[in-house]
N, C-alpha and C positions, 0 to 999 in steps of 0.2 A: 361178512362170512365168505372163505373160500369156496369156489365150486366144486362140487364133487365129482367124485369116479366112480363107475360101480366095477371096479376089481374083481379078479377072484378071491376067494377069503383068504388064499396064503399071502396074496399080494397086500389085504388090508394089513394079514398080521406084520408083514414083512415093514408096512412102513409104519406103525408102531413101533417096532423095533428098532426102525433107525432113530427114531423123531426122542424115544427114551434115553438113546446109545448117546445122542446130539443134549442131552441133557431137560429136553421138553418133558412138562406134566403130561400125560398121558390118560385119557380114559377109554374103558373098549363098552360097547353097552351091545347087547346078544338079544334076539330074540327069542325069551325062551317059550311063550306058548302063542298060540292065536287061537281063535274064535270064529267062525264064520269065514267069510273073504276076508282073504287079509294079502296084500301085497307080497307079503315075503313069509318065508318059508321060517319055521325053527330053526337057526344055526345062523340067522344072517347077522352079519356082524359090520358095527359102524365105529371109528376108529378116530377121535378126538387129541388134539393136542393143546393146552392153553392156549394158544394164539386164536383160537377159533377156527383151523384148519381143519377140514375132515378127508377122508376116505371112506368107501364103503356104504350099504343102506341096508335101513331096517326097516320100510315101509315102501320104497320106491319113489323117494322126494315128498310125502303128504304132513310125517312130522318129523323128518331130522332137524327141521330150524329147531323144534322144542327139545329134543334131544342134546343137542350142542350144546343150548342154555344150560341146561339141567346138569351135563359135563363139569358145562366150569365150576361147580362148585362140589361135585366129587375128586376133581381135581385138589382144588382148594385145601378140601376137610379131609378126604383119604376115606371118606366114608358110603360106602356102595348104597344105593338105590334101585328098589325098582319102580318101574314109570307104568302106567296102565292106561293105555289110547283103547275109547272105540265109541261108537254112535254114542251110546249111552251117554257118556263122560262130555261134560258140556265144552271141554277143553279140547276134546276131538271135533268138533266143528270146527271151532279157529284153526285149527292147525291143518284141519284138511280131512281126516279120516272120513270121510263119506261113505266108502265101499261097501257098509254094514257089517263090517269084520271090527272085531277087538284084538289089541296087540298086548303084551306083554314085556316090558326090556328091563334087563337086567344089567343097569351101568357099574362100571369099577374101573379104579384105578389102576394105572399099571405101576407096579410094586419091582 
């Protein structure tokens, strides 16, 4: 997995755009709600290409590794997801979510 940047959001969109223009599967996954603490705000946007390249964050590095996965296969299928991190969810320990905040991300492909 490449390393990330955290951008500004024009900057994520910006290099989605190129990475699509370049002919790469694209997926953007958005935070649309949060719960408690939660690292990042609604709006924050994390910005996937098939290669496993990212930009952007939707938590502050606790779960883009599982984001990225989850990517490549809305890549794949063209079919949007959404992902739900938080204490509760026993998948939010692995991946980090600790804060007691829950996240919400709404992944898609770029079209």
């Amino acid at each position: 997995m490449d390393k990330q940047t955290t951008p500004e959001a024009g900057d994520v969109l910006e290099q989605a755009a190129d990475w699509h223009k370049e002919g790469e599967g694209v997926a953007i996954a958005t935070v649309t709600k949060t719960w408690g603490s939660s690292p990042r705000p609604p709006g924050s946007q994390l910005v996937i290409n098939a290669k496993g390249e990212f930009r952007g964050s939707v938590s502050g590095g606790c779960i883009e590794g599982a984001v990225v996965s989850e990517a490549a296969g809305v890549i794949e299928t063209g079919e949007s997801r959404i992902l739900h991190f938080g204490v509760t969810n026993e998948m939010a320990w692995e991946v980090g979510l600790a804060c007691g905040g829950e996240v919400e991300i709404y992944l898609e492909k770029l079209s």
